[in-house]
PDB file of the backbone (N, CA, C, O) and the ligand in Angstrom, with CONECT records:
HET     ZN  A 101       1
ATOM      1  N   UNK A   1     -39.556 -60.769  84.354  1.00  0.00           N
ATOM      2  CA  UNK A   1     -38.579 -61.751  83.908  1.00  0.00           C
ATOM      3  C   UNK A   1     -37.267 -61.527  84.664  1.00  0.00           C
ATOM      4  O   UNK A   1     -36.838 -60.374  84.640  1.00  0.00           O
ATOM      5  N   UNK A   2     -36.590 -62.413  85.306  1.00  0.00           N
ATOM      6  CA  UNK A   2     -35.380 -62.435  85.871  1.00  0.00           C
ATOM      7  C   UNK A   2     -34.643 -63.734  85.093  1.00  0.00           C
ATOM      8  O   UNK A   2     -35.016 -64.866  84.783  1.00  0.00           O
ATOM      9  N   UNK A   3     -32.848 -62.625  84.877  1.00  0.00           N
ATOM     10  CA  UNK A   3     -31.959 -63.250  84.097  1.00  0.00           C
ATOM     11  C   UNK A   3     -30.717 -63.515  85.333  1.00  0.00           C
ATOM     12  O   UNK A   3     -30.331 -62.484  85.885  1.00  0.00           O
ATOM     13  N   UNK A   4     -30.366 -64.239  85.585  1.00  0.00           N
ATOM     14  CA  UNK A   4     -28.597 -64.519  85.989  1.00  0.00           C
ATOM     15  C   UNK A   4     -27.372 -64.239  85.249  1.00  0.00           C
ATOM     16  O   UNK A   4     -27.058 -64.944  84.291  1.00  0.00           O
ATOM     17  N   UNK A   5     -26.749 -63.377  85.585  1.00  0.00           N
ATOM     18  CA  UNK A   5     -25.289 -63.261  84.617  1.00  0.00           C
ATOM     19  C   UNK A   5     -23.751 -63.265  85.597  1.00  0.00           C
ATOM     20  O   UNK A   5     -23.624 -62.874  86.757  1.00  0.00           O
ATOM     21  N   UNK A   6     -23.147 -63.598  85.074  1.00  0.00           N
ATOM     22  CA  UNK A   6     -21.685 -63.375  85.817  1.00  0.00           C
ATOM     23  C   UNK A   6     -20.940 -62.281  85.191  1.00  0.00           C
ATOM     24  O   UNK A   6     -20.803 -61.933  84.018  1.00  0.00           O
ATOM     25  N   UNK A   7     -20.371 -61.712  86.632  1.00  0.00           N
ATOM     26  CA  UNK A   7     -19.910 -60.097  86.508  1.00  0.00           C
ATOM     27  C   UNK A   7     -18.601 -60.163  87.113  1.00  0.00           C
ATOM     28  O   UNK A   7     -18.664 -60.140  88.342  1.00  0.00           O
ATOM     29  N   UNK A   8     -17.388 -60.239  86.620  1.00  0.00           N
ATOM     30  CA  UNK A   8     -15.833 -59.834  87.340  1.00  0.00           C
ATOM     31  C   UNK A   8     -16.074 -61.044  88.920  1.00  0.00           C
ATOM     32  O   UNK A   8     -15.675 -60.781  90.054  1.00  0.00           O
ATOM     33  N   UNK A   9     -16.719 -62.150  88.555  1.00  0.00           N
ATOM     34  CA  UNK A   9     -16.926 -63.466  89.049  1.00  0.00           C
ATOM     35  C   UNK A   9     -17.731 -63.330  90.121  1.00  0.00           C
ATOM     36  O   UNK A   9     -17.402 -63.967  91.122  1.00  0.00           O
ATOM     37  N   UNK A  10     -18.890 -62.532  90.180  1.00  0.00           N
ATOM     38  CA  UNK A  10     -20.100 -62.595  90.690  1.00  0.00           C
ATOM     39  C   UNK A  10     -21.405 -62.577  90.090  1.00  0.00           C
ATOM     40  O   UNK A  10     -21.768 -62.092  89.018  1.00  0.00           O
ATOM     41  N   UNK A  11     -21.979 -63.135  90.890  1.00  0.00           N
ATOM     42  CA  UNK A  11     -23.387 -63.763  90.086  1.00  0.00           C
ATOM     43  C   UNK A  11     -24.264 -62.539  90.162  1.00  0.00           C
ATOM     44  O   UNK A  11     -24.527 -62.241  91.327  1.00  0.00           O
ATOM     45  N   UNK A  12     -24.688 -61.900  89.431  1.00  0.00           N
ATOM     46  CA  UNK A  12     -25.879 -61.028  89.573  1.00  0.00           C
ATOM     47  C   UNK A  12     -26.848 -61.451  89.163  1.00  0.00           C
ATOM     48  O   UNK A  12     -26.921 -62.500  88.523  1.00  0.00           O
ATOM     49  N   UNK A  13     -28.108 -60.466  89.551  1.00  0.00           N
ATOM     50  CA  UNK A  13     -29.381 -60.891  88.749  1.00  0.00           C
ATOM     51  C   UNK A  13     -29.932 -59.950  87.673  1.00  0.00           C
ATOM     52  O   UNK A  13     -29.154 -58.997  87.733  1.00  0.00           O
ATOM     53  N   UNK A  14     -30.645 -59.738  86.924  1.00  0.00           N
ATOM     54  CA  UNK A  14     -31.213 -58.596  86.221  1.00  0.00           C
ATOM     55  C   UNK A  14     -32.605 -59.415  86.404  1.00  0.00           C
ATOM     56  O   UNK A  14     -32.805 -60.626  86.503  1.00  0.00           O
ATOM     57  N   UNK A  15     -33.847 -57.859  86.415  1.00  0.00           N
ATOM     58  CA  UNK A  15     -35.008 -58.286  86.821  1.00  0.00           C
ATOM     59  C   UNK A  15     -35.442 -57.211  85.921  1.00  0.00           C
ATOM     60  O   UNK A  15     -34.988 -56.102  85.641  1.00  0.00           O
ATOM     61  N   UNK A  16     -36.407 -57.854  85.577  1.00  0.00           N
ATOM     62  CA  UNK A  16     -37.071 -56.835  84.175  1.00  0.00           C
ATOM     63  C   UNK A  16     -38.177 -56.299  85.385  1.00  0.00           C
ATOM     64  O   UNK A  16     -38.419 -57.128  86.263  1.00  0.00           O
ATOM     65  N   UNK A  17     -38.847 -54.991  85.479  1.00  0.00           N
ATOM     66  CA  UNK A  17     -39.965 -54.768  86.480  1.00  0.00           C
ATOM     67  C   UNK A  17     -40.941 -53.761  85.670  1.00  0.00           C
ATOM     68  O   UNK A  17     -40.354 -53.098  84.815  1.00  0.00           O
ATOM     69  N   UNK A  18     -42.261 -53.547  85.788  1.00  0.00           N
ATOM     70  CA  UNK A  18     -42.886 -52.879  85.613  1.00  0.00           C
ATOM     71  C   UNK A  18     -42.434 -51.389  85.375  1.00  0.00           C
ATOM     72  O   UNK A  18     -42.419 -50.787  84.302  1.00  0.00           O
ATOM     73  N   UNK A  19     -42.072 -50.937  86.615  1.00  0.00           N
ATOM     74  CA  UNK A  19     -41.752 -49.313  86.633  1.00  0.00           C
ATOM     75  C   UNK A  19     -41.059 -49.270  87.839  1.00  0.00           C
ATOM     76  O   UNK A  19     -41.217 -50.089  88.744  1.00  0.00           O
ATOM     77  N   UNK A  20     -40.312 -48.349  87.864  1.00  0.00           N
ATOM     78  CA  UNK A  20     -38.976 -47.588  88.747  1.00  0.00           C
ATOM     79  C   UNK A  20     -39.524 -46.453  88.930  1.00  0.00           C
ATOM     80  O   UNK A  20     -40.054 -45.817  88.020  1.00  0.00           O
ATOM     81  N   UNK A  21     -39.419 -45.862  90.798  1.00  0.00           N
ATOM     82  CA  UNK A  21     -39.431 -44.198  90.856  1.00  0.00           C
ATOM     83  C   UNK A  21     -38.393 -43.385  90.001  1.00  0.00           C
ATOM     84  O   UNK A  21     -37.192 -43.503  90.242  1.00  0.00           O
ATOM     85  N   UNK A  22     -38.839 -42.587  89.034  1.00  0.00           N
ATOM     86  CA  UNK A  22     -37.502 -41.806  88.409  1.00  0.00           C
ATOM     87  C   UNK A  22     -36.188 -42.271  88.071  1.00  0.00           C
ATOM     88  O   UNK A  22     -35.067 -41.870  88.386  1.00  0.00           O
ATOM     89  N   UNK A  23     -36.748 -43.556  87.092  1.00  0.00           N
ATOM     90  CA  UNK A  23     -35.527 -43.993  86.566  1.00  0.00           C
ATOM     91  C   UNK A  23     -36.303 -45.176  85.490  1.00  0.00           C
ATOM     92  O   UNK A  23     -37.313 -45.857  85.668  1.00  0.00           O
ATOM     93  N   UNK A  24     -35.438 -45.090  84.422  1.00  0.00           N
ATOM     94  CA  UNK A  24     -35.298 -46.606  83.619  1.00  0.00           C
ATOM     95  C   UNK A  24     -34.645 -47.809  84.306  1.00  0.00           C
ATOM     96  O   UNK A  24     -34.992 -48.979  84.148  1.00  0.00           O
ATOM     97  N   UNK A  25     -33.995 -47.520  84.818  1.00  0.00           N
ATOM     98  CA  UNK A  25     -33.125 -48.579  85.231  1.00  0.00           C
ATOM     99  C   UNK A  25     -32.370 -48.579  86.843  1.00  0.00           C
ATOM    100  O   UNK A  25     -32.285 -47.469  87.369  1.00  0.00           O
ATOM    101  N   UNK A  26     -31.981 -49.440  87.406  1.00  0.00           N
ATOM    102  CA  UNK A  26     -31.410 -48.921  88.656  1.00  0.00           C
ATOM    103  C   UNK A  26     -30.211 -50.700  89.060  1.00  0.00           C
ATOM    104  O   UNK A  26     -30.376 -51.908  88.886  1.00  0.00           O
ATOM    105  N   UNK A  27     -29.132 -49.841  89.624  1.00  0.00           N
ATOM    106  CA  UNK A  27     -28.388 -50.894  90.216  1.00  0.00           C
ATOM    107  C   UNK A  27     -27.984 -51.386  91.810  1.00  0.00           C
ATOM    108  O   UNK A  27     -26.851 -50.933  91.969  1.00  0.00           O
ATOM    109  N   UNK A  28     -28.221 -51.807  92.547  1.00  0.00           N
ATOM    110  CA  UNK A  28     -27.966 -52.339  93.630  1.00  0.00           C
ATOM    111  C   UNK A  28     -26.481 -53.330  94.026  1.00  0.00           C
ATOM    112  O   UNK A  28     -26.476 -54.556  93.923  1.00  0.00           O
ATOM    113  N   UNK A  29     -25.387 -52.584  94.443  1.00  0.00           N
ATOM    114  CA  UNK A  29     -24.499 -53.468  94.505  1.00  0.00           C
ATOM    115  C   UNK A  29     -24.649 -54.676  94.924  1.00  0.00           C
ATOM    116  O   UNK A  29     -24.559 -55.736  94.304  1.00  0.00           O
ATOM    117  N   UNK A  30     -25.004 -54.357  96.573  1.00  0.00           N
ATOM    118  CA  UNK A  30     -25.042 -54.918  97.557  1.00  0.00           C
ATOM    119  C   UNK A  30     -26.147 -56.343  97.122  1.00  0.00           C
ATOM    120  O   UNK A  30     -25.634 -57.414  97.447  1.00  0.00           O
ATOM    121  N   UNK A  31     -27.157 -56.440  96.639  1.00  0.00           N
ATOM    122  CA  UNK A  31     -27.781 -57.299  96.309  1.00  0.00           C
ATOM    123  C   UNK A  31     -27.146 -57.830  94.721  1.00  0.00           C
ATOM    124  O   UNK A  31     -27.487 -58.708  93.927  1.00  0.00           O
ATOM    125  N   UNK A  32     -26.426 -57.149  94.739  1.00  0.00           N
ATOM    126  CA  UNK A  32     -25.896 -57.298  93.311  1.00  0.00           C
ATOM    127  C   UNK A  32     -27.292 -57.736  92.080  1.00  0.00           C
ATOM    128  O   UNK A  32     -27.434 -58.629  91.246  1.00  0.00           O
ATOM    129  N   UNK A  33     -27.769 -57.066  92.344  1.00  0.00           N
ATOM    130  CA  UNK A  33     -28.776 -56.728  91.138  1.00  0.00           C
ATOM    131  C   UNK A  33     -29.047 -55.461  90.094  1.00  0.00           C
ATOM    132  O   UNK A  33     -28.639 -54.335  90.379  1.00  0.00           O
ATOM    133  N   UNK A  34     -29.681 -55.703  89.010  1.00  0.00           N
ATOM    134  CA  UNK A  34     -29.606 -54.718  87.895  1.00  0.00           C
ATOM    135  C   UNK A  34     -31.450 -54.840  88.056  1.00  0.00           C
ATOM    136  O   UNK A  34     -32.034 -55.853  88.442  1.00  0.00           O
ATOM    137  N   UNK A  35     -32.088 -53.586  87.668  1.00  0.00           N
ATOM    138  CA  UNK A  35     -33.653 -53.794  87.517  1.00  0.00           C
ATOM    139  C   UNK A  35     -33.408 -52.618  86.320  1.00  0.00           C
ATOM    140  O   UNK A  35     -32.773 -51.569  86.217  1.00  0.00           O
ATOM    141  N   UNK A  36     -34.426 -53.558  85.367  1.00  0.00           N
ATOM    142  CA  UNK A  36     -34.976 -52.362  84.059  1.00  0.00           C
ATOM    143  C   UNK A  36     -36.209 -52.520  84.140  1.00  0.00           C
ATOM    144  O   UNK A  36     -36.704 -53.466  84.752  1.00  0.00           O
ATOM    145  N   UNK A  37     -37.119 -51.322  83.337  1.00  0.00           N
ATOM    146  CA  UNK A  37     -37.753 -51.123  82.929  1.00  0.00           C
ATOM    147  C   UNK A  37     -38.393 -52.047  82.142  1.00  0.00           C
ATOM    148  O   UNK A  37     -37.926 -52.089  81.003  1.00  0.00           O
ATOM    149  N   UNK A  38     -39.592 -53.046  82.423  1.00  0.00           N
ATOM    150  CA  UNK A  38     -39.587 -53.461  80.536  1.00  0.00           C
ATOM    151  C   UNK A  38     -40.536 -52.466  79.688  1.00  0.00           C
ATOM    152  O   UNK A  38     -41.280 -51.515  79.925  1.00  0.00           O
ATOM    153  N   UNK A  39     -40.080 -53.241  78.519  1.00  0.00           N
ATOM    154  CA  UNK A  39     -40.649 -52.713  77.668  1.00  0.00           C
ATOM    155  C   UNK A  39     -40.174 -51.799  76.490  1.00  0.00           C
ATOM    156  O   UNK A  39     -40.487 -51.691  75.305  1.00  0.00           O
ATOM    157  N   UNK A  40     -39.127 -51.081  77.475  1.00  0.00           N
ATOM    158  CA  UNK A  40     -38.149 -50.244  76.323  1.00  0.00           C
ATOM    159  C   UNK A  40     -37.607 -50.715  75.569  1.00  0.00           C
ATOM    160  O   UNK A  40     -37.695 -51.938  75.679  1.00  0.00           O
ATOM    161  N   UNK A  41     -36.757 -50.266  74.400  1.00  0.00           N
ATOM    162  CA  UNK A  41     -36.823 -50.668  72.862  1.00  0.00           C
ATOM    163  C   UNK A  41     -35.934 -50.009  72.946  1.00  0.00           C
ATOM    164  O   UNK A  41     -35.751 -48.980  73.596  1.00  0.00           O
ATOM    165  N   UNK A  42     -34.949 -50.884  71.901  1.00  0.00           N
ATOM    166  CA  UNK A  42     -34.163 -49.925  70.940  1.00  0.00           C
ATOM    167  C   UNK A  42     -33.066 -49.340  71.783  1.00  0.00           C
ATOM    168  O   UNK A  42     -32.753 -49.673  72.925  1.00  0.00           O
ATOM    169  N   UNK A  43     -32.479 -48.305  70.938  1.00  0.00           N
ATOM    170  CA  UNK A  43     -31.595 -47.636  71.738  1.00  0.00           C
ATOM    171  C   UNK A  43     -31.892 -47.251  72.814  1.00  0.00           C
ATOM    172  O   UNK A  43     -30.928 -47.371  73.569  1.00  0.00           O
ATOM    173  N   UNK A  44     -32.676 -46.874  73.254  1.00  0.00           N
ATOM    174  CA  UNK A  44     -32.827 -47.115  74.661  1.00  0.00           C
ATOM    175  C   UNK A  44     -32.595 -47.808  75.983  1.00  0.00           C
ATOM    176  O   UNK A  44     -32.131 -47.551  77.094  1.00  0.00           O
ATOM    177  N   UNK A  45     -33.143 -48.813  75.324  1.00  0.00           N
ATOM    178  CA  UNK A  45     -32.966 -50.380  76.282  1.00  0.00           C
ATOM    179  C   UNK A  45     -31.430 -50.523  75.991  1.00  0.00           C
ATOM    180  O   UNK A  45     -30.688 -51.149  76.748  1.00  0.00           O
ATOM    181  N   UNK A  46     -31.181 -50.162  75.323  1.00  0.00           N
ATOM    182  CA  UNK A  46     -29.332 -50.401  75.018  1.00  0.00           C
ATOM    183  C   UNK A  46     -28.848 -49.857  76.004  1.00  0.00           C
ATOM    184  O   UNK A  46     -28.431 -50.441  77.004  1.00  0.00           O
ATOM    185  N   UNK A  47     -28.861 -48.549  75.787  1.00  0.00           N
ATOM    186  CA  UNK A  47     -28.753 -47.473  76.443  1.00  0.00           C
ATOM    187  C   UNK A  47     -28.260 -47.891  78.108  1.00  0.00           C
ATOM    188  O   UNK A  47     -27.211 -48.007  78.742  1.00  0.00           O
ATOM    189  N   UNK A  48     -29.806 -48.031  78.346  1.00  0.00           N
ATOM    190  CA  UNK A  48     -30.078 -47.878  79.885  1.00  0.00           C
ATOM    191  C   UNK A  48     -29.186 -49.694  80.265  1.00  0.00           C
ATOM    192  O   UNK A  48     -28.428 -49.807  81.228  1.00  0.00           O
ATOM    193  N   UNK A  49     -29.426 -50.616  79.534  1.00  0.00           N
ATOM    194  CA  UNK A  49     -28.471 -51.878  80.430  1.00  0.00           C
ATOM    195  C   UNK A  49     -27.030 -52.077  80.038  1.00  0.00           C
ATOM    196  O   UNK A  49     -26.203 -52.966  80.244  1.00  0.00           O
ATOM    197  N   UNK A  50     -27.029 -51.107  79.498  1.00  0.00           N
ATOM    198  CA  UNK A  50     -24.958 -50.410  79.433  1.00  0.00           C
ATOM    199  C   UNK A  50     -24.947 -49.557  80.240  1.00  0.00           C
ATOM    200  O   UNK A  50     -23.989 -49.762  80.985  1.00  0.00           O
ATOM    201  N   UNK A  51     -25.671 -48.391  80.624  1.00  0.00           N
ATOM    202  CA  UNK A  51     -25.205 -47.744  82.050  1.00  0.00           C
ATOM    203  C   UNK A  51     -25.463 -48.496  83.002  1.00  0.00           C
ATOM    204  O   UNK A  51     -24.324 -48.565  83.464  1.00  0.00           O
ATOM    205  N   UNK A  52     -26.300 -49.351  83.911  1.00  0.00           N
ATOM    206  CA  UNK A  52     -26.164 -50.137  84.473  1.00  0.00           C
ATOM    207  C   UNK A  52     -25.372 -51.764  84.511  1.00  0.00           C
ATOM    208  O   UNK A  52     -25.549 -52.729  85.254  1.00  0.00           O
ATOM    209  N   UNK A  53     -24.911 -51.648  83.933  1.00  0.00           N
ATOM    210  CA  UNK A  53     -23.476 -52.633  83.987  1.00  0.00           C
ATOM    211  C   UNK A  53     -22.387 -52.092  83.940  1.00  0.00           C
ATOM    212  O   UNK A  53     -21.348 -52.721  84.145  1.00  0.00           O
ATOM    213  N   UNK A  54     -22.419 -50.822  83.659  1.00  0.00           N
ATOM    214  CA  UNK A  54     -21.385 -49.857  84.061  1.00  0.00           C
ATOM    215  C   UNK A  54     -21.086 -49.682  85.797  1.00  0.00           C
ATOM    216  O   UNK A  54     -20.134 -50.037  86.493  1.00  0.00           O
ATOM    217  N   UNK A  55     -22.269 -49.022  86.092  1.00  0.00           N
ATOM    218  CA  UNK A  55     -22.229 -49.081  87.416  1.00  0.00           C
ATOM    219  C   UNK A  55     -21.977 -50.150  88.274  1.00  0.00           C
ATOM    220  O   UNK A  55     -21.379 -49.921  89.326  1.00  0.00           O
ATOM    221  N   UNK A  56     -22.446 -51.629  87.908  1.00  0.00           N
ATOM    222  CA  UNK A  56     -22.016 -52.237  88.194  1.00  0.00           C
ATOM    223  C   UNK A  56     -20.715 -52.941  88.077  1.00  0.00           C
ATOM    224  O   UNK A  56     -20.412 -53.864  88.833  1.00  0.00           O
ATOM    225  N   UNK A  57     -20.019 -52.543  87.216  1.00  0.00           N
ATOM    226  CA  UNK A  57     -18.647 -52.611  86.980  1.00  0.00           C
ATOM    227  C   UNK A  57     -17.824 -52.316  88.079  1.00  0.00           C
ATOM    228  O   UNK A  57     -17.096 -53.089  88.702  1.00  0.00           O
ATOM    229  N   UNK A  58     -18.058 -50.853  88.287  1.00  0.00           N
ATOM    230  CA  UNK A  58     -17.504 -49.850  89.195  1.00  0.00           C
ATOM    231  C   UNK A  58     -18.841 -49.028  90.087  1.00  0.00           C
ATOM    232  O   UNK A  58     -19.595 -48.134  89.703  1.00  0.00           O
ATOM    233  N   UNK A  59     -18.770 -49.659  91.252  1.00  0.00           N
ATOM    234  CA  UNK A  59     -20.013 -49.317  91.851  1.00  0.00           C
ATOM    235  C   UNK A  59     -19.699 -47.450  92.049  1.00  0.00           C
ATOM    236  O   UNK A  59     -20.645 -46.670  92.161  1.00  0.00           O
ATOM    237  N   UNK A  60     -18.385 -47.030  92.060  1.00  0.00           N
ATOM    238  CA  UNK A  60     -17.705 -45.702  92.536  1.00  0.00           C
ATOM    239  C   UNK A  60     -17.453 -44.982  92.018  1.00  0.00           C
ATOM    240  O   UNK A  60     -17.046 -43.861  92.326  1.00  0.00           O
ATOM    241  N   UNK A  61     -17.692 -45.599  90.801  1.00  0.00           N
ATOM    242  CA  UNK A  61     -18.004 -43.977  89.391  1.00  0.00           C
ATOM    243  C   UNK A  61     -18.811 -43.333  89.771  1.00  0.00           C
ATOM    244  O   UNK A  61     -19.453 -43.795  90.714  1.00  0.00           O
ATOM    245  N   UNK A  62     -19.150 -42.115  89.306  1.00  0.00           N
ATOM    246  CA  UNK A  62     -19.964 -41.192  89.639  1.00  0.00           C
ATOM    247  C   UNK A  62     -20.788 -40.983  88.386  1.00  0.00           C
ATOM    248  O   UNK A  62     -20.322 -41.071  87.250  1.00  0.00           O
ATOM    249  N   UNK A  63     -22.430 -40.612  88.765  1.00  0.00           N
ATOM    250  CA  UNK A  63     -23.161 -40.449  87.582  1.00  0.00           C
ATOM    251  C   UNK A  63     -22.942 -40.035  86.402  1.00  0.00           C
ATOM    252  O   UNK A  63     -23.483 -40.402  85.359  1.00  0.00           O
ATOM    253  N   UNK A  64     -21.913 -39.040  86.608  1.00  0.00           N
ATOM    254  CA  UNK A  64     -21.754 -38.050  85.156  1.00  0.00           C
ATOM    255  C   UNK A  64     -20.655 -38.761  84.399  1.00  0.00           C
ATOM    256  O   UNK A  64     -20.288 -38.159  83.389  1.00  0.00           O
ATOM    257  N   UNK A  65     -19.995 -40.001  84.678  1.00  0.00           N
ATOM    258  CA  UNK A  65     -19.238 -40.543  84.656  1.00  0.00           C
ATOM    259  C   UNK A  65     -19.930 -41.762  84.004  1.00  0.00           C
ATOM    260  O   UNK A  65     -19.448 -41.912  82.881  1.00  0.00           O
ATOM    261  N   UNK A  66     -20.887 -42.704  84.277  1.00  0.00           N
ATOM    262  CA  UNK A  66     -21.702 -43.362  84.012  1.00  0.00           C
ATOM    263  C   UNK A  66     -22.107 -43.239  82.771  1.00  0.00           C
ATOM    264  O   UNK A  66     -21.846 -43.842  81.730  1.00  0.00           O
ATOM    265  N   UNK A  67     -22.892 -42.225  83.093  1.00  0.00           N
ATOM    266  CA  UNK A  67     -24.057 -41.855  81.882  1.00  0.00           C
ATOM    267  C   UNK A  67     -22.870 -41.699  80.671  1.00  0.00           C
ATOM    268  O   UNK A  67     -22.818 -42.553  79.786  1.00  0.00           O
ATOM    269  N   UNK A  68     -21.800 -40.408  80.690  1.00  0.00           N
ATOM    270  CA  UNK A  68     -21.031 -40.255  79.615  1.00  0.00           C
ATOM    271  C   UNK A  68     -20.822 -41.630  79.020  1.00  0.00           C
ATOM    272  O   UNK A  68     -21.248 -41.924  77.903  1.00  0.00           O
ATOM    273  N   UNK A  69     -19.936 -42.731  80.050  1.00  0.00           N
ATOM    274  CA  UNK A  69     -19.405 -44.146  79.342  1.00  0.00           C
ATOM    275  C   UNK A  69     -20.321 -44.695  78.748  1.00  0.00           C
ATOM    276  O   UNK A  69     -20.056 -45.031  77.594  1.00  0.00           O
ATOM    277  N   UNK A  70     -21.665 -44.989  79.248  1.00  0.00           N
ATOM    278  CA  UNK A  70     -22.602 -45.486  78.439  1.00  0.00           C
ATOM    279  C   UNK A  70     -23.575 -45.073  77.349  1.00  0.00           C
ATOM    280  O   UNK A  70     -24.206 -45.778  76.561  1.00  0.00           O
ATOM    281  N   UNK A  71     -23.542 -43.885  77.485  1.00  0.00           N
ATOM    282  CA  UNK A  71     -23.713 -43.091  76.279  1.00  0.00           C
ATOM    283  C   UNK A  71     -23.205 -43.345  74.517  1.00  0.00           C
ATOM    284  O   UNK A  71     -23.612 -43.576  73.378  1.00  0.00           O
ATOM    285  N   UNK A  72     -21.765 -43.041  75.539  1.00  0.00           N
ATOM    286  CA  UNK A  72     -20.606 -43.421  74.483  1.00  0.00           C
ATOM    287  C   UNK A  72     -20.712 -44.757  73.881  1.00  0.00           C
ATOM    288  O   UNK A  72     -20.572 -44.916  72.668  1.00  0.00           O
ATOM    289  N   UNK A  73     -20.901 -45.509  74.514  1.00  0.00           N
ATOM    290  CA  UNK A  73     -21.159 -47.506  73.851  1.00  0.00           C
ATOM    291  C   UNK A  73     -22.134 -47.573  73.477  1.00  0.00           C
ATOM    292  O   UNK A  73     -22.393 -48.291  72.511  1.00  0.00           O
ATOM    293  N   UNK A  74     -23.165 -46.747  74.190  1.00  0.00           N
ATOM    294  CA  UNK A  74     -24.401 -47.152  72.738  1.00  0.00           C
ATOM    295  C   UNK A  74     -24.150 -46.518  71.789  1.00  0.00           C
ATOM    296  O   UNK A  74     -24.581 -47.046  70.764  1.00  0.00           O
ATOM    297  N   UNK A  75     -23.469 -45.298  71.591  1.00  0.00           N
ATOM    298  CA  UNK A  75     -23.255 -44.796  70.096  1.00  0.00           C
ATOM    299  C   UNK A  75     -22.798 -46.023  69.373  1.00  0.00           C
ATOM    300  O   UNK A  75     -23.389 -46.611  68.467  1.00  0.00           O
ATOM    301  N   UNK A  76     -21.616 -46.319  69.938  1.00  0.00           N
ATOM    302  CA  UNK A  76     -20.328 -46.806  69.134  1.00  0.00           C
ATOM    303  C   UNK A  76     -21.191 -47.723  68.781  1.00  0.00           C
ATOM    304  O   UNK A  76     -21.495 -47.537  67.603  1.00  0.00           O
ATOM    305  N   UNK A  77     -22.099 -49.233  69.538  1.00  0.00           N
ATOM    306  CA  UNK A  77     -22.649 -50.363  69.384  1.00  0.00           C
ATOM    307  C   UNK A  77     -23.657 -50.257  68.482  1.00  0.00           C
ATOM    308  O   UNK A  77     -23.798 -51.185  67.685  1.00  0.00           O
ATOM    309  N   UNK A  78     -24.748 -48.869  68.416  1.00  0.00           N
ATOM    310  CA  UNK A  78     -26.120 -48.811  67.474  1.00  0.00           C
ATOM    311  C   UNK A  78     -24.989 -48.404  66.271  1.00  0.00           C
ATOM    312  O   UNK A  78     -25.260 -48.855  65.158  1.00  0.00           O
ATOM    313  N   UNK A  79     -24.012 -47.766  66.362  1.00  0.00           N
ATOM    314  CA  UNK A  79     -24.068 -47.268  64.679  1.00  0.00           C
ATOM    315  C   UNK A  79     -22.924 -48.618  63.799  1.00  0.00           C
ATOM    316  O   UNK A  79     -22.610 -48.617  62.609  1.00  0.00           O
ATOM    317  N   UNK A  80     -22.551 -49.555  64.775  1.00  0.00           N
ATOM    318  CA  UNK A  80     -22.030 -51.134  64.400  1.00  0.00           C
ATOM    319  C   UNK A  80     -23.711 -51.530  63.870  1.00  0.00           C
ATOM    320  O   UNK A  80     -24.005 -52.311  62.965  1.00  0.00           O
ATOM    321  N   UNK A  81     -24.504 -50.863  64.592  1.00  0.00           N
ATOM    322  CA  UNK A  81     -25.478 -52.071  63.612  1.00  0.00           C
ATOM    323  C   UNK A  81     -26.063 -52.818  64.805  1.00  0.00           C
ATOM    324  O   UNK A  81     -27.233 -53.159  64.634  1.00  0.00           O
ATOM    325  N   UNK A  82     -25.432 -53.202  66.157  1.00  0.00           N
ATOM    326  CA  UNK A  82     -26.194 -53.753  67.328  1.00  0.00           C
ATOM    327  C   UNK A  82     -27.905 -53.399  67.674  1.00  0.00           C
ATOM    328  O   UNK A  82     -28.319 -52.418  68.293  1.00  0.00           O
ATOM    329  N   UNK A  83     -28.719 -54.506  67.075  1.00  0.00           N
ATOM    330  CA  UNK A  83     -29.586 -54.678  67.677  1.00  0.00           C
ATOM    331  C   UNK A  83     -30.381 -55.980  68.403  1.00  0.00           C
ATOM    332  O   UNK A  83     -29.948 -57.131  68.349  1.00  0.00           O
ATOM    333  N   UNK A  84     -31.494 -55.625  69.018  1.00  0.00           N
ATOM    334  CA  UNK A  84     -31.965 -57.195  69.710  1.00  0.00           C
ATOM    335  C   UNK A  84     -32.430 -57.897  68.439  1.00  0.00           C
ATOM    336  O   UNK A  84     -32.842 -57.464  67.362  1.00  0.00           O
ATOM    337  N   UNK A  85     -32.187 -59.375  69.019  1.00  0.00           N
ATOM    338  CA  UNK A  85     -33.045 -60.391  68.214  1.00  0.00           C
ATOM    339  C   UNK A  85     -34.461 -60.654  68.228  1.00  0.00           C
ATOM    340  O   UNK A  85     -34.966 -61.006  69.294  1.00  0.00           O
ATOM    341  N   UNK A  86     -35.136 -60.540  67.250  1.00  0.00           N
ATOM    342  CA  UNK A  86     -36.392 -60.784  68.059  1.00  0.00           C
ATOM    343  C   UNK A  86     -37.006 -62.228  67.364  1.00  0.00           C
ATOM    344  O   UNK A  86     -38.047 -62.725  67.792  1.00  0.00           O
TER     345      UNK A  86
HETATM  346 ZN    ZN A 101     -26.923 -44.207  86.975  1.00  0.00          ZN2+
END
């Protein structure tokens, strides 16, 4: 499944894919694309497409930097109660 979103007024794509080498998720500036995992659930899937819109935020953060910020927002967002619709 591929979604279109607008990002700090660029068009990206997100592409849901089967499987990633060693990763849930991965971002590509330059193509300005986001790829997840499907299938993941839950905090997880939270998880992983808040660190990757992170990165894509700021392609120049650094991982440990990443992961912490998005970490941090899925706390804050799952214990608001944020979940998918199904
Ligand atoms: Zn990352």
């Amino acid at each position: 499944m591929t979604r279109y979103f607008w990002l700090l007024g660029k068009r990206w794509r997100l592409r849901f894919v089967r499987a990633l080498r060693d990763a849930l998720g991965d971002c590509d500036d330059e193509l300005r694309e986001i790829r997840v995992v499907e299938g993941l659930d839950g905090k997880e899937r939270l998880r992983v497409m808040l660190h990757e819109l992170v990165h894509a935020i700021d392609w120049h953060k650094d991982e440990s930097y990443v992961d912490s910020v998005s970490r941090s927002m899925t706390n804050v967002l799952w214990r608001d109660g944020w979940r998918r619709g199904e």
